[in-house]
C-alpha positions, 0 to 999 in steps of 0.5 A: 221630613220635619219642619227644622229639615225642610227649613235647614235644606231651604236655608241653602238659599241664602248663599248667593249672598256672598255676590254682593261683593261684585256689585259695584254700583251698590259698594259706590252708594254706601261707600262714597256716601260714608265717607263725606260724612267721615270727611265732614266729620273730620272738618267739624271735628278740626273747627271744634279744636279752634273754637273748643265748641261741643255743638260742632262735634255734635254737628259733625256726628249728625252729619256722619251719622244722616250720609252713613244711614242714607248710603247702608239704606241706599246700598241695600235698595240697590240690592233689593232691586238685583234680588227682584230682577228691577230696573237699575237706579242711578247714583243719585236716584239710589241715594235718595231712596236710601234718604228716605228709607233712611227716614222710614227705618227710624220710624219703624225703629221708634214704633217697635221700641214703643210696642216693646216697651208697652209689653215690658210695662205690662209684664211688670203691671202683672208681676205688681199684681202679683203681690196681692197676699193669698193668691199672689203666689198662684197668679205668680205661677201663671206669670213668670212663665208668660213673661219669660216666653213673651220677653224671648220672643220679643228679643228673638224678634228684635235681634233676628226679625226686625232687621232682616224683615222691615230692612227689605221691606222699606227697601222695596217701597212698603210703607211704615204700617205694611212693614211693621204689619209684615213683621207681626205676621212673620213673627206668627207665621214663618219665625222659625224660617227666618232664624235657621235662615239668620243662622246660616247668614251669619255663618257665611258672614264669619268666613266671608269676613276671614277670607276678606280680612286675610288678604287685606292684613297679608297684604298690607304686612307685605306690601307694608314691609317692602314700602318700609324699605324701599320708599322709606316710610316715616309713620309719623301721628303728629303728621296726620294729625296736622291735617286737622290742626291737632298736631300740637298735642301729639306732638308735633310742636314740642318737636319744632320748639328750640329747632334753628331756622331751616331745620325740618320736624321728624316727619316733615318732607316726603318721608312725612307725606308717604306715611300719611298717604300710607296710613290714609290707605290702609284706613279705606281698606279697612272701610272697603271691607267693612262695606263688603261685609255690610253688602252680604248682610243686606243681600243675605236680609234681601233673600231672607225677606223674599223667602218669608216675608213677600207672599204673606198677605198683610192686609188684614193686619194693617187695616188692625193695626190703622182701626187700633191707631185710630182709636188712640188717636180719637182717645187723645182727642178727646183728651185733649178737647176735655182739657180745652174746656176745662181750660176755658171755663170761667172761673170766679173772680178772687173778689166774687162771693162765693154762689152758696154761702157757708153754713156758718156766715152771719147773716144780716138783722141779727140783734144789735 
């Protein structure tokens, strides 16, 4: 049986992905998590329209932004733990790890740019050498097709590696250098493994996602049509708008202007709140699907990374990887120590005469 056979038959394994949805305690962490930085969001964003301040939206943004990464890194160390049979962690003791995982995958997200950026630069360093007249044509032939499969690598690491292999591997405890170090070594090693694997993930992925968004826009369209007509359900914007103070300008103050005292804007009274509870409802719906689908993408990366990942033997890499980091560190060191100096010598005063003459300076005893 080929390589490509073994690997399709093995890729099999993946599909216990899909019993991420069950796991409660994984959906609580991300989901809870996302959604006080969607509620800070929310009261920045209703502050800024009172102080018309850019730095509080930006504010809000940050905050959404840290809880949303703390909880999609939180659920997926909950994850992690249920793959390797570990002891359950509690909400909170989950979301710190998240935080802190959190942390490491910006770091190993900044170092993998840098490495790619480096190749990109160095790609580009040949092809200017390339125009040397005369042998520029010869070289360019050796080149192009070099830089063609060292940039399609490079992508195929970045879109299909990077994740699935560094994700778990913080999720697991590993550290900055071990997980970049584990990404090198799959990218040699097995990256034929993780992309049929990535395959079939994101094939379980589409009918996941069609099964979950079937019943959840079959529902709300029935359960929707029936609270339309038996509760009466006003969908007003300017009602939900006017939670965050915006309701004005959908709106909502044109409708109250030239009202007499007493009469209510469309909208207003229970009518008003039954659509803002209703349109409140169908927008967590809409996040609890989108975390469903998020848990099998983490449990799928989990697998993944067991699979291909957990047995390679790194250690040669990252003691590498630390000798090649030393070494630019002892580099800029002395890079630095050289502009001390040079930043401490003395230099000569502006007065001073100058410590070897000009050739052309009279001297003194010259003929009157």
């Amino acid at each position: 049986m080929s390589t490509v056979s073994n690997q399709m038959r093995d890729a099999g394994a993946i599909l216990p992905a899909v019993d991420a949805v069950t796991n409660y305690r994984a959906l609580a962490v991300e989901f809870v998590s996302t959604a006080v930085g969607v509620v800070l969001l929310a009261l920045f964003v209703s502050m800024s329209m009172n102080s018309m301040s850019f730095g509080v939206v930006a504010t809000g943004v940050v905050l959404l932004l840290a809880f949303a990464g703390a909880g999609f890194n939180g659920a997926g160390v909950v994850l992690m733990d249920e793959a390797t049979g570990a002891p359950k962690r509690s909400f909170v003791d989950a979301l710190l790890a998240g935080a802190f995982a959190f942390v490491k995958a910006i770091a190993v997200l900044l170092l993998a740019g840098l490495g790619a950026l480096l190749i990109v630069l160095a790609i580009a360093l040949l092809l200017w050498i390339c125009k040397i007249p005369g042998v520029g044509p010869a070289l360019f032939f050796l080149v192009f097709p070099l830089g063609v499969v060292t940039v399609g690598v490079m992508w195929i690491a970045f879109a299909f590696v990077l994740a699935p292999i560094a994700g778990p591997a913080i999720w697991s405890g590993e550290s900055i250098g071990a997980t970049l170090a584990r990404v090198m070594m799959v990218i040699r090693k097995r990256l034929l493994g993780v992309l049929v694997r990535g395959c079939v993930l994101f094939l379980l992925l589409m009918v996941t996602a069609m099964v979950l968004w079937m019943v959840a826009f079959t529902g709300t369209a029935i359960t929707g049509a029936m609270s339309l007509g038996i509760v009466g359900v006003n969908l007003d914007l300017s009602s939900v708008m006017s939670l965050f103070g915006g309701g004005n300008e959908f709106g909502g103050g044109s409708a109250r202007r030239g009202m007499r005292p007493g009469m209510r804007a469309p909208g207003a009274g229970a009518s008003g709140g039954y659509g803002v509870a209703m349109l409140i409802s169908i927008g967590l719906i809409v996040a609890a699907v989108g975390t469903l689908l998020s848990l099998v993408l983490k449990k799928g990366w989990c697998l993944i990374y067991l699979q291909t990942a957990r047995d390679l033997d790194v250690t040669a890499v990252e003691a590498e990887m630390q000798a090649k980091l030393a070494q630019v560190r002892a580099q800029a060191n002395a890079a630095r120590e050289r502009m001390q100096q040079q930043a401490r010598a003395p230099r000569p005063a502006a007065g001073d005469a100058p410590a070897n003459p000009g050739r052309g300076a009279p001297t003194g005893g010259g003929p009157a």
